[in-house]
C-alpha positions in Angstrom: 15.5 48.9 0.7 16.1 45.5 -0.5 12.5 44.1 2.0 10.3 46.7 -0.1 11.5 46.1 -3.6 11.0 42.2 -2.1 7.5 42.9 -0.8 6.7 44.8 -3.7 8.0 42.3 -6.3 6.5 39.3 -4.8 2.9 40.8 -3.6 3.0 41.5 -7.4 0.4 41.0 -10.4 3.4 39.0 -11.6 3.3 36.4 -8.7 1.3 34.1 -7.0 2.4 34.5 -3.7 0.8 35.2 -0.1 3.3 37.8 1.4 3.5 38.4 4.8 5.9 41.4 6.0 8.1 42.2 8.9 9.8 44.5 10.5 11.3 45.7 13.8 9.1 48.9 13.4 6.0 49.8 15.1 4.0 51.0 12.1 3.8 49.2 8.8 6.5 49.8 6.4 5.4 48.0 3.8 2.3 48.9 1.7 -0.9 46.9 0.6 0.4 43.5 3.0 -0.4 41.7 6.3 2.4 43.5 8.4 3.6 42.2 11.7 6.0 44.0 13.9 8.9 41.3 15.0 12.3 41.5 16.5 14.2 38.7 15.0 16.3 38.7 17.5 13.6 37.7 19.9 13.8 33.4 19.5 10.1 33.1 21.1 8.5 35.5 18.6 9.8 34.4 15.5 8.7 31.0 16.1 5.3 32.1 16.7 5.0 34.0 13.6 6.6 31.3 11.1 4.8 28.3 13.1 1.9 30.6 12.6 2.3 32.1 8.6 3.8 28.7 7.6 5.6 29.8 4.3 6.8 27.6 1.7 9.7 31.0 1.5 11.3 33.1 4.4 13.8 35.8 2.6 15.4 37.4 5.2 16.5 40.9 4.0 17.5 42.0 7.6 20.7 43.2 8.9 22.9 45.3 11.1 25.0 47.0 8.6 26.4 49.7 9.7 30.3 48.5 9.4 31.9 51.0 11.8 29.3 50.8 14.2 29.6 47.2 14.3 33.2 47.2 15.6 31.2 49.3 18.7 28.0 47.6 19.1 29.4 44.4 18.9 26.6 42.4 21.0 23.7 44.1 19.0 25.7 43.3 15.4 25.6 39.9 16.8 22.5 39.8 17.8 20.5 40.8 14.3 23.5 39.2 12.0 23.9 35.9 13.5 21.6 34.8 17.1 18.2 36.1 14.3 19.3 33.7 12.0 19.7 31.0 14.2 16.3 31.4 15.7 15.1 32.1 11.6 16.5 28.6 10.8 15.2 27.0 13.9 11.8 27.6 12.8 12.4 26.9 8.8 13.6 23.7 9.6 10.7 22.9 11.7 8.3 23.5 8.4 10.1 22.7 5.9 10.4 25.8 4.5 13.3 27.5 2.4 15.4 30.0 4.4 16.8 32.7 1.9 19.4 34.8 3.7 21.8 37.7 2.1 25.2 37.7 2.9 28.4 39.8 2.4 31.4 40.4 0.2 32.9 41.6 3.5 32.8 38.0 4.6 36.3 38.5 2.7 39.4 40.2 3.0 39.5 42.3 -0.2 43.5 41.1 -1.0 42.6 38.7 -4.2 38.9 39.6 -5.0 36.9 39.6 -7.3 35.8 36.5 -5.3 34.3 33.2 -6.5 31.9 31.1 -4.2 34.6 28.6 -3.7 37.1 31.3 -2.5 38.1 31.2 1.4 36.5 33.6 3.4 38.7 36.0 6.0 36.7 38.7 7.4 38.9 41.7 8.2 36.4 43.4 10.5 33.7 42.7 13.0 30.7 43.2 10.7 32.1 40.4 7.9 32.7 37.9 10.9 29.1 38.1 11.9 28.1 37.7 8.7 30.5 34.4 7.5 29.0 33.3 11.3 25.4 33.5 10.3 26.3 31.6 6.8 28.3 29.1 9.5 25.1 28.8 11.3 22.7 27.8 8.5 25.2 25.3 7.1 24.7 23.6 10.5 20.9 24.5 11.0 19.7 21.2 8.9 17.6 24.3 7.6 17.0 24.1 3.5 18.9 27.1 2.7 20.5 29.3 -0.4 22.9 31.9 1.2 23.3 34.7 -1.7 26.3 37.4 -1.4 26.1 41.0 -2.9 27.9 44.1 -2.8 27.6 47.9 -3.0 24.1 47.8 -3.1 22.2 50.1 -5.0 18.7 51.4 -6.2 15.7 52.9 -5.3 12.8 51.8 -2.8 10.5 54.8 -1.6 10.7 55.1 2.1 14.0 53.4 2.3 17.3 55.5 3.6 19.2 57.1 0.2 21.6 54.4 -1.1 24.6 55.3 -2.5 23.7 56.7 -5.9 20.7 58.8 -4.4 23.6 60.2 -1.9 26.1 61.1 -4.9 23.1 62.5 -7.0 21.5 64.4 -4.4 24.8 65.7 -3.2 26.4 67.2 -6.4 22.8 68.7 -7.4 23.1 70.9 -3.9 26.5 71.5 -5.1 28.4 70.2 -2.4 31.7 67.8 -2.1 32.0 64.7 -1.8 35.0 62.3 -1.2 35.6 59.1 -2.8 37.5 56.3 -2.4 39.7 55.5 -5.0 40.8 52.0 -4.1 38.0 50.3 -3.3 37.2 47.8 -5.9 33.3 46.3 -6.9 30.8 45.1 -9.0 27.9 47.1 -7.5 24.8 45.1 -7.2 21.7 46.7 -8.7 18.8 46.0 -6.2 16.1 45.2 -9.2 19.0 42.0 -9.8 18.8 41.0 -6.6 15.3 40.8 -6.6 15.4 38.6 -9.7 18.2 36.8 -8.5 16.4 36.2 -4.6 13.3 35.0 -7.4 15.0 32.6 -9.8 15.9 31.0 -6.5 12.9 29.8 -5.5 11.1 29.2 -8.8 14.4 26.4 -9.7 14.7 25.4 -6.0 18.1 26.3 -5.9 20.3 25.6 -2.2 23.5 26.5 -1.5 25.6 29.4 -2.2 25.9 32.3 -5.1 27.2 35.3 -6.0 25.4 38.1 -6.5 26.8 41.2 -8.6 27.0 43.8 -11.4 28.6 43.2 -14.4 31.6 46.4 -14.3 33.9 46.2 -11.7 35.5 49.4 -10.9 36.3 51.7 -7.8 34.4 53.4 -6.0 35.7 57.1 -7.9 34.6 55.6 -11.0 31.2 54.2 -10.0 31.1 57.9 -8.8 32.0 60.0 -12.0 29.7 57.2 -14.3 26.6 58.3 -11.8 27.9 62.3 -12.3 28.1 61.4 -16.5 24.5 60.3 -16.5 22.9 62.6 -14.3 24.8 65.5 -15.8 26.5 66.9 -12.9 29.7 68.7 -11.7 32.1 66.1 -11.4 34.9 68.8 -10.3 33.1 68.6 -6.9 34.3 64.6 -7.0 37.4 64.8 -4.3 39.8 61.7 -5.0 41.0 60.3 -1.6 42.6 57.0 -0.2 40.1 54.8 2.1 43.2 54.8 4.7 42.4 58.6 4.5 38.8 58.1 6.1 40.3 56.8 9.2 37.2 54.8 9.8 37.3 52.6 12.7 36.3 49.3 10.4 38.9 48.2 8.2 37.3 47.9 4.4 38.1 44.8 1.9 40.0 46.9 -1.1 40.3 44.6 -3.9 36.7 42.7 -3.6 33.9 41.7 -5.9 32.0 38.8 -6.6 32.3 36.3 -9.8 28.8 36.1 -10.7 29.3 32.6 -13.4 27.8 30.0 -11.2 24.0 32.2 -11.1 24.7 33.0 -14.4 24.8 29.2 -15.9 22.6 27.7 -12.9 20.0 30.5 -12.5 20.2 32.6 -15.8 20.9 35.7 -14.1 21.7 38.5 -16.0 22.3 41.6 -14.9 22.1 45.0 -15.9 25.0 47.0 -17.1 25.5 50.5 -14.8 24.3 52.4 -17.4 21.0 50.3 -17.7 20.3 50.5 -13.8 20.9 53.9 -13.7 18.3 54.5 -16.3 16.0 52.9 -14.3 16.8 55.3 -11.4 16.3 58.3 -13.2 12.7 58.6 -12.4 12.6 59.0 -8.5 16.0 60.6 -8.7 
């Protein structure tokens, strides 16, 4: 989701850029740019490709993210979340070029959120480690890099698998239950902010570290009945439950959330209200 609304913004009228596309897949899934199929986590062909492309930019918008998976497939989670970004930096530092990777409020262990840049990180699960260990890695890469973290990611990108909005919309409309978590607490990122966020980086320059977020935080339930409001559904099929009700194998952050001041005053980031974003959705959904 977040590589096409990527591709899409920067192969734009709007921008001046030569985009080149990857993916793990066989067949392009990226429309109207040069695509190349590339395992990341294959050290010998990512070097060919950068060495090759030579960008000025690498956004790197892949990841395993599948959290409960993650405490299974530990060697693959690995592989994709930390050994790719190794081999990504390698070859950015090589050119010169500006590695900008996305990282996790998971990196955290959701007891004293929301969460400032400057806040320790404590993953509680195996998916958060590999992601603080892939910020660890660039910070010793010598790479030039901006690590940005984000949260609950939503919005809409068309062959992309259905976020969490598309899921809650989608499901009410066919009438069926859902479950929500009523103690998980966010500022869900709207995707079209990221974007903006990802681009403001590169057109000040900007290194380091920021937070990336919405404006409301809330739980989960109440993301939930605001998506029901605005889409006119049945919120009576909305089932309140406790995330220790899941029993899912990862263990969740609970209190989370990013402080969003620093891109704010350094980037001018400004993000839409729910509301806003959800307006914006309303045409696919």
């Amino acid at each position: 989701m977040l590589g096409q609304c990527c591709v899409n913004f920067f192969s734009g009228s709007n921008c001046n850029f030569e985009v080149l596309s990857l993916s793990v897949e066989d067949k392009p899934v990226f429309k109207g740019v040069d695509y190349i199929t590339c395992d990341i986590s294959n050290r010998e062909q990512v070097k060919k490709i950068v060495y090759d492309f030579c960008p000025d930019f690498i956004i790197n918008a892949a990841a395993y993210t599948n959290v409960d998976k993650s405490e299974i497939e530990r060697e693959l989670a690995w592989k994709i979340n930390v050994k790719a970004v190794e081999y990504i930096a390698e070859a950015a530092r090589v050119i010169d070029a500006h590695l900008v990777h996305i990282s996790s409020d998971y990196i955290f262990n959701g007891k004293n959120g929301p969460y400032s840049e400057n806040a320790v990180p404590n993953p509680i699960g195996y998916y958060g480690r590999t992601k603080l260990a892939s910020e660890n890695a660039l910070k010793i890469s010598g790479a030039i890099y901006t690590i940005l973290r984000t949260n609950v990611l939503y919005g809409t990108a068309p062959d992309s698998r259905p976020d969490f909005v598309k899921w809650v919309v989608v499901s009410l409309r066919k009438k069926e239950n859902i479950r929500i978590v009523t103690d998980q607490i966010n500022n869900p990122t709207f995707i079209d902010d990221l974007v903006q966020a990802i681009n403001k980086i590169i057109e000040f320059g900007r290194t380091g570290i920021f937070h990336i977020g919405g404006r409301e935080f809330l739980s989960r339930l109440e993301f939930t009945n605001m998506i029901a409001d605005h889409f006119q559904l049945d919120k009576s099929l909305i089932k309140p439950i406790t995330t220790a009700e899941l029993n899912q194998r990862a263990r969740r952050p609970l209190k989370s959330g990013l402080i969003t001041l620093k891109a704010e005053t350094e980037l001018g980031y400004k993000p839409h209200l729910i509301p806003e974003a959800l307006e914006e959705m309303r045409r696919e959904l």
